[in-house]
C-alpha positions in Angstrom: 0.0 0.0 0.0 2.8 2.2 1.0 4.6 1.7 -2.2 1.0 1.9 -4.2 0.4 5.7 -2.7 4.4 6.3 -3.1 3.8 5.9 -6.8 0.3 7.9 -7.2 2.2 11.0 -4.9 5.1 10.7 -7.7 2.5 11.1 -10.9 0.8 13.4 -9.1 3.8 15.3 -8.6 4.9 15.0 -12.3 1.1 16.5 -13.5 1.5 18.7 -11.3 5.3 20.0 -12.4 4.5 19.4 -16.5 1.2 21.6 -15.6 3.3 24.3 -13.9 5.5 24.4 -16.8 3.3 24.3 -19.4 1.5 27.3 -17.7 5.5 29.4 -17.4 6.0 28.6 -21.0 2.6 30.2 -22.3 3.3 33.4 -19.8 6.4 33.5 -21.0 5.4 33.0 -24.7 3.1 36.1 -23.8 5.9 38.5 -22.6 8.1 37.7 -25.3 5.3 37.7 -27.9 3.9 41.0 -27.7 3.9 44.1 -29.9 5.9 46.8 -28.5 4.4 49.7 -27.1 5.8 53.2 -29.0 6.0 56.0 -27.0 5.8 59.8 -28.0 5.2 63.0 -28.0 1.1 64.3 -27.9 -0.9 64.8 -31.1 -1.7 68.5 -31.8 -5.5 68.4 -31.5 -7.5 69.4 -34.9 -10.9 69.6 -35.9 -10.0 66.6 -38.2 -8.7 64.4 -35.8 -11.6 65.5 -33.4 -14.3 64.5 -36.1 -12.4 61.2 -37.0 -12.2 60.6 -33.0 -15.9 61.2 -32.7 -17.2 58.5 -35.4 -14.4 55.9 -33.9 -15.9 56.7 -30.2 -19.0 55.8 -31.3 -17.6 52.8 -33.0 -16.4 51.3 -29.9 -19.7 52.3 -28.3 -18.1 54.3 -25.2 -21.3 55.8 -24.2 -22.8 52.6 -23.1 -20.5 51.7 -20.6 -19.6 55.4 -19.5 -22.8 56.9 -19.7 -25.5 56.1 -17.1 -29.1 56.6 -18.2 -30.1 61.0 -17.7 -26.6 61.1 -16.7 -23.9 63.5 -18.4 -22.3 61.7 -21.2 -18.7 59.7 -20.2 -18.9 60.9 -16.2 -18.9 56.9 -15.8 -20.8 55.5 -13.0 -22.7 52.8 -14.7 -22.6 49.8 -12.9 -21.2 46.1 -13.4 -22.1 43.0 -10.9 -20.2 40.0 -11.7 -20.3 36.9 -9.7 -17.9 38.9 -7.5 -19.0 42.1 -6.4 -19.8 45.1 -8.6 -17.6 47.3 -10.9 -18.4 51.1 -11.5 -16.6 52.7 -14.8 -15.7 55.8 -14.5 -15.3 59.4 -16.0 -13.2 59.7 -19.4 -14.5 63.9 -19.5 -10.9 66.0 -19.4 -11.8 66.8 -16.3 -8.4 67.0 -14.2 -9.3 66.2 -10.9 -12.1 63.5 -11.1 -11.4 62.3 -14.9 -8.6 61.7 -17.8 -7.8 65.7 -18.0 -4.1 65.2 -16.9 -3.3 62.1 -19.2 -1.5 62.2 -22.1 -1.4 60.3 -25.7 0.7 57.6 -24.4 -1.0 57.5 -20.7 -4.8 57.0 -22.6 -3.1 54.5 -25.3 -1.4 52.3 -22.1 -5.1 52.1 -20.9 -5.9 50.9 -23.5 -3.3 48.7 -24.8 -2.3 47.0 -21.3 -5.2 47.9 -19.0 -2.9 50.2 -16.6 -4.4 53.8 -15.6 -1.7 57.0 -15.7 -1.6 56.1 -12.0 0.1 52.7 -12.6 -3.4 51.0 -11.3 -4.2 47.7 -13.2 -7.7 48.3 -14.4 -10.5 45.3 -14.3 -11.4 43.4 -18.0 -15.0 44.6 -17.5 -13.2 47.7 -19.4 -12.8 45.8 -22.7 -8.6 46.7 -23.1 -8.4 42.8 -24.1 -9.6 43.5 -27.4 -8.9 47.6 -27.5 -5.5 46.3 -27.3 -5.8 45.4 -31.1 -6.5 48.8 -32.0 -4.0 51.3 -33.9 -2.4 54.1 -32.0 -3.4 56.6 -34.4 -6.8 55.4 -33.5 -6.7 55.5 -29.8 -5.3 58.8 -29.5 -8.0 59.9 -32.3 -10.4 58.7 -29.6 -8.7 60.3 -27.1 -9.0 63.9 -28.6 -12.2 63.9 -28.9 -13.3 63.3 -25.3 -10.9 65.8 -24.6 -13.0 68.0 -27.1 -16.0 67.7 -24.8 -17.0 69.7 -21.9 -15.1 68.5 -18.8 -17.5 67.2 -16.0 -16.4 67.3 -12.5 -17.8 63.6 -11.7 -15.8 61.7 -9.1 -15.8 57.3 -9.1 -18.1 55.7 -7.0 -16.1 53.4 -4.8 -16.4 49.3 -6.3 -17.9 46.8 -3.9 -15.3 43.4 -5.0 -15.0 40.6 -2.6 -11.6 39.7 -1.5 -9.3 38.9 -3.4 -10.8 40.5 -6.2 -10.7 44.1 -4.6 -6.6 43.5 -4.6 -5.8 45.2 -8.4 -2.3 44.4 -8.3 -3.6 40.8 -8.8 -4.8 41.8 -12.5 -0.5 42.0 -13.3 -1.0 38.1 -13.0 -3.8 37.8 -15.2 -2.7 39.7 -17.4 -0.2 37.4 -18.0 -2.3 34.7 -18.9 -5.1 35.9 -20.5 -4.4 39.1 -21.9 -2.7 39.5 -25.5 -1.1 42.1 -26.3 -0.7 42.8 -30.0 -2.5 45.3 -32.9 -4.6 44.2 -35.2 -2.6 42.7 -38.5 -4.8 42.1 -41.7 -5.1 38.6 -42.8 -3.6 37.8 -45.6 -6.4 35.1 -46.7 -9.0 37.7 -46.0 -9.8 40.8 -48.6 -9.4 44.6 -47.0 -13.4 44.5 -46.5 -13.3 41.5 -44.6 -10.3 42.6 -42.1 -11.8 45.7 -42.0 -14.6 44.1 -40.8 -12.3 41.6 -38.0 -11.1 45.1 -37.0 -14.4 46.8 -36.3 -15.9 43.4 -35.1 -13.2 42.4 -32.6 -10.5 45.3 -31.6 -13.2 48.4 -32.1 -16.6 47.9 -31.5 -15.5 44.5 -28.9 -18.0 42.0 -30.2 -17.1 39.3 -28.9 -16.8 40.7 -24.8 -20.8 40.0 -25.0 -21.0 37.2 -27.5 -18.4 35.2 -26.4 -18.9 33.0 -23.6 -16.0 33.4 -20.4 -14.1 30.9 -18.6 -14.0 30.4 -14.7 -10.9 33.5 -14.5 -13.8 35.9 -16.6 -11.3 35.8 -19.9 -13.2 34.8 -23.3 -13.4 31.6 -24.7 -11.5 31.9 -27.8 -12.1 28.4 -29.0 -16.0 29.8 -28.7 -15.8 33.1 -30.0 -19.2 34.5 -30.6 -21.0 31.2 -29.9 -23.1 33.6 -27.6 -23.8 33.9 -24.1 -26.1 35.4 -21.3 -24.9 39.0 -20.1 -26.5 40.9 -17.1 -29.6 38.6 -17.6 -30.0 39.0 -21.4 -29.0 36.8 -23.7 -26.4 37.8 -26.5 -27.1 35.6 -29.3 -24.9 33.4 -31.6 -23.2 35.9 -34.6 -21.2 33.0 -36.1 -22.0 31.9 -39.8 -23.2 28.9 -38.5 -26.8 28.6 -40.2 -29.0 26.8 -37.6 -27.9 28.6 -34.5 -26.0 31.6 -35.6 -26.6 34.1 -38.3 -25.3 32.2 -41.2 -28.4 32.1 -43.3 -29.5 35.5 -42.5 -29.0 37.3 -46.2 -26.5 40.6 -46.3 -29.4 42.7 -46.4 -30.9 41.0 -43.1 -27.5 41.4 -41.2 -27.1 44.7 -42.3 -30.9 46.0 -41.4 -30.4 44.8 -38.3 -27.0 46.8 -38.0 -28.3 49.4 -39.2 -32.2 49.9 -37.6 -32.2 47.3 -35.2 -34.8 45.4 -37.5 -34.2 42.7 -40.1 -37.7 41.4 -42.0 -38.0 37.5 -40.8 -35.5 37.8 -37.9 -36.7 40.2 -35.7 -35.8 43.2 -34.0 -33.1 44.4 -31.3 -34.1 44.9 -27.5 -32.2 45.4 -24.0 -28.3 45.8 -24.4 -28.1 45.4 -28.4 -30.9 47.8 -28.8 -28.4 50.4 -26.9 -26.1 49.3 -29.3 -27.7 50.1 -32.1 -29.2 53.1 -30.7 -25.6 54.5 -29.0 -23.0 52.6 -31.9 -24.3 50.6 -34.9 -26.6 53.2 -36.5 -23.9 55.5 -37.1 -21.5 53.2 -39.2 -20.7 54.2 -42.7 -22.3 52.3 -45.3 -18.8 50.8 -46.0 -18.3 49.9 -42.9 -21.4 48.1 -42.1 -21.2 46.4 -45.2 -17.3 45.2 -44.1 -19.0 44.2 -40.8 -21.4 42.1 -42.4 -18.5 40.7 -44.6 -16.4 39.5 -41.9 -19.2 37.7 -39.6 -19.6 35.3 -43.3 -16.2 34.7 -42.0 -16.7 33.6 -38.4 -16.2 30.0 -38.0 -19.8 28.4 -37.2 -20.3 27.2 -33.6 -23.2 24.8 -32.7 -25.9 26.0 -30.0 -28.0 24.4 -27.4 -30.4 22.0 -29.3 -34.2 22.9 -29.4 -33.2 26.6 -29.7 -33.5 27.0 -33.9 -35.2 29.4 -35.2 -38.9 28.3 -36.9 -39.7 30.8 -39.4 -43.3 30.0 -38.6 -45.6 27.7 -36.7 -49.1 25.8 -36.7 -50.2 28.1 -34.8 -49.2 31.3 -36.5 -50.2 29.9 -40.2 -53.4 28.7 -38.2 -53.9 32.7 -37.4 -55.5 35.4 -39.0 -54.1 38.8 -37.9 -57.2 39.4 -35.7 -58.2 36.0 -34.4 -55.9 33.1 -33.0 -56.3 29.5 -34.4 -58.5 27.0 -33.4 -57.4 26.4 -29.3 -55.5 23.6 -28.4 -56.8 21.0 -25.9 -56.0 22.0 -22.7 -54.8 18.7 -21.0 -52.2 18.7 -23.9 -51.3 22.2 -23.8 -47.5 23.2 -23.1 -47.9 26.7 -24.0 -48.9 28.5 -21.2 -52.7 27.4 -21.0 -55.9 29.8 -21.4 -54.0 32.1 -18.7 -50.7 32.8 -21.2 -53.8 32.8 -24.2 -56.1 35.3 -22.5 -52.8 37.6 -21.3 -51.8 37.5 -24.7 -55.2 38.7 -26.0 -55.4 41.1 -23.7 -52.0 42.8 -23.6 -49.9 41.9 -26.9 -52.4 40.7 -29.6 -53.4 44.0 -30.4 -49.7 45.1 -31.6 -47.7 41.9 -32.4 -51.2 39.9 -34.0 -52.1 36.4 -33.5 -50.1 35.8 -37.0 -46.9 37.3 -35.6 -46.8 40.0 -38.9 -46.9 42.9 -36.5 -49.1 46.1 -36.3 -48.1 49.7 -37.5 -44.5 48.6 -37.4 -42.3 45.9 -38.7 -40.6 45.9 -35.2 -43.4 44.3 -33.7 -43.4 41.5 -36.1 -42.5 38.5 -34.1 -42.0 35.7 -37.0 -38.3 33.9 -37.3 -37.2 36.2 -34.3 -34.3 34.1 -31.7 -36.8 35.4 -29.0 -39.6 33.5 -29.0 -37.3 30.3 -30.0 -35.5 30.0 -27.0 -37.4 27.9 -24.7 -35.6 29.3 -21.9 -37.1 32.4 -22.5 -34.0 34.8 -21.3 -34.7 37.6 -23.4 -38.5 37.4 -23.6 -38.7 37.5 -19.7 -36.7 40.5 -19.9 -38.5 42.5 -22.7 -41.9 41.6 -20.8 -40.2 42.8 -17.4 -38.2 46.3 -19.0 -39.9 47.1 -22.4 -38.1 47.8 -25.5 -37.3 51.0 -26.5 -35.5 52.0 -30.1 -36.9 55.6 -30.4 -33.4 56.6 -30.8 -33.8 54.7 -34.4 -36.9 54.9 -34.7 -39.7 56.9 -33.1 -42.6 54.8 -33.4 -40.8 52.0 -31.8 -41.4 51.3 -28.6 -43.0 48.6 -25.9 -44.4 48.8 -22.6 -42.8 47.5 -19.4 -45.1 44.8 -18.1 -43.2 43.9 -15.1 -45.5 45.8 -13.0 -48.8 44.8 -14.4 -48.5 40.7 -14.1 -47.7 38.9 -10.9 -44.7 36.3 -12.0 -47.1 33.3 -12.8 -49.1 35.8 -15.2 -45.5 36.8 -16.9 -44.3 32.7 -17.0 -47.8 31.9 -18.5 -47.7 34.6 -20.9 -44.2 33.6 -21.7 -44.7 30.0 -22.8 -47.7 31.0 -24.6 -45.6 33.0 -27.2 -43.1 30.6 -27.0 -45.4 27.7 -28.2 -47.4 30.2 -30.3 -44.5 31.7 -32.3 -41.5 29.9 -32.0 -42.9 25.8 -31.6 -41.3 25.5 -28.3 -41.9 24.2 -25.1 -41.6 27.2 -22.7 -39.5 26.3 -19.5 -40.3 29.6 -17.8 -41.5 29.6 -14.4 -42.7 31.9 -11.9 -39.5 31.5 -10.1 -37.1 32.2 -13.4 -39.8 35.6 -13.8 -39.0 36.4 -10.1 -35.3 36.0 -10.7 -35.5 38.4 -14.0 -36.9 41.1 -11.7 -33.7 41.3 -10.0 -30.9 43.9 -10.5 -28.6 42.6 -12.9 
């Protein structure tokens, strides 16, 4: 027996060693294997470099993050809870005392780059520098001149609530090491210009893949699953790979770039929660060219498989049952998955009358609820959350707009209600519950 354990100890010992090496030789790998950073002097400020600044801020969507709702734009603020405390961002204004006023060119393209402050504070990855660090100097510090263009707001940081040892910043240096990889974007060669412009806008600028990519156990992206989708703050972000059952691979250019564009594509749906902001706060305002490279580059995205049962149905029984005004002939209630006569009568009640019982949508495409990911995800994420917060793209559109319900339906109501659409429009079996409602009510 002695001998017996003497042997397990020793191949223990040997995983244990190989893994610790195999672990210093990436790290080390990373340090050596790293674009260097190039230091100089500031960029006199002009009203070209201001306006060139402005279009690439709203590229990388900076309001979203560093803009809370009425709040004055980039004083910070808006919050972040992750599974270990919460994360406030903070004010980019030029003001000097509470903001980036004192930092220079290299200072703001550090932050960037390397996620250190001027300060020599490591920051947390909720502030996207793992994929800014792809992006060209001549575009941070374009970036960087035009917030320094603005107004500066006297705003200071609201103190982060991290549990220990996450509260300890100097901790990020370590992970850093591991995770974070620091190198500009480089065109690849097997892709054409529109297509890398596209990687560049879709993974170093506007950071796709830090809400469509699902994260491992240290909060780093899975880059073997990059933009397989994933939930964020309680919505889900969906699948953008070309994969054509579960991603957006048989969506036509025009659909992808609709959608881009207005937050609407015909037979896919429409935008709500965080990519409605999106849209609203970023997409909207890409050039034609660029939207159309975007579009061009997701053809590109490997395809990775989803959860099976979530496909989209481009229509149903019961929706080809439907007239606009009247629902199809009712389904026997001891068979009925779909939320029963409560979810039916809820429906009638509260949505009919702008979505229809054929799912085309009054007044507005945006309401039209036919082929959109939805009402085909039995687990209802989003659904629960459009039905608790509303939808609101008046900042595309002005007509489009939907009602918080949260306030209106106990939980049961909002589950029933729930798995009627889902059975209704999408062919699933809803899996919401009163308790997965109750849970969607609470601060993300």
């Amino acid at each position: 027996m002695i001998g017996l354990r003497a042997r397990w100890l020793k191949a223990v010992g040997v995983v244990v060693a190989a893994g610790i090496v195999i672990v210093a030789a990436g790290v080390a790998w990373r340090l050596l294997d790293r674009d260097p950073e190039v230091s100089a002097a500031d960029v006199p400020s002009t009203p070209e470099l201001v306006a060139r600044g402005h279009y690439l801020t709203q590229a990388a969507d900076c309001t979203a993050c560093h803009t809370v709702p009425g709040g004055a734009p980039f004083t910070g603020g808006l919050a972040f809870k992750l599974p270990f405390g919460t994360i406030y961002s903070t004010n980019i204004t030029a003001d000097r005392d509470t903001g980036i006023g004192t930092w220079s060119d290299d200072d703001f393209v550090r932050a960037l780059h390397e996620g250190v402050a001027k300060d020599g504070s490591h920051l947390y990855p909720a502030f996207p520098y793992t994929s800014y660090t792809a992006l060209s100097r001549d575009d941070a510090v374009a970036i960087k001149a035009y917030l320094f263009s603005l107004p500066p707001t006297h705003a200071p940081a609201r103190q982060n609530a991290l549990s220990f040892p996450f509260n300890q910043r100097w901790g990020m240096a370590f992970w850093n090491l591991v995770f974070l990889d620091q190198h500009r974007f480089h065109a690849a060669p097997d892709m054409s210009a529109g297509e890398n412009r596209g990687a560049y806008l879709a993974t170093a600028l506007g950071h796709c893949g830090e809400c469509h990519t699902p994260r491992n156990l240290a909060f780093a992206m899975k880059e073997s699953r990059q933009f397989a989708g994933t939930v964020v703050t309680g919505w889900r972000a969906y699948n953008i790979t070309s994969d054509k059952t579960y991603g957006v691979g048989a969506w036509s250019d025009r659909q992808l770039a609709d959608y881009l564009q207005t937050g609407h594509a015909d037979g896919r749906g429409s935008a709500a929660g965080p990519m409605a902001e999106a849209v609203a706060n970023s997409l909207q305002y890409l050039t034609p060219q660029d939207t159309a490279a975007l579009v061009s580059y997701l053809r590109k995205v490997p395809p990775q498989t989803g959860e099976p049962g979530t496909d989209i149905a481009a229509t149903t029984a019961g929706m080809t049952a439907s007239t606009a005004w009247a629902p199809g002939p009712a389904k026997d209630p001891a068979k009925d998955s779909g939320g029963g006569s409560l979810g039916l009568h809820i429906f009638e009640g509260a949505c009919a009358s702008c979505h229809q019982w054929n799912g085309a949508g009054q007044q507005t495409p945006y309401a039209s609820l036919a082929g959109d990911q939805t009402v085909n995800d039995p687990a209802g994420t989003n659904l629960v959350q459009v039905l608790l917060a509303g939808a609101n793209l008046r900042a595309v559109h002005p007509t489009v707009f939907m009602p918080s319900f949260g306030k209106a339906y106990s939980d049961a109501e909002l589950a029933a209600v729930s798995n009627y659409v889902l059975d209704h429009f999408g062919g699933k079996s809803g899996r919401v519950t009163a308790e997965s409602v109750r849970q969607g009510r609470e601060p993300q």
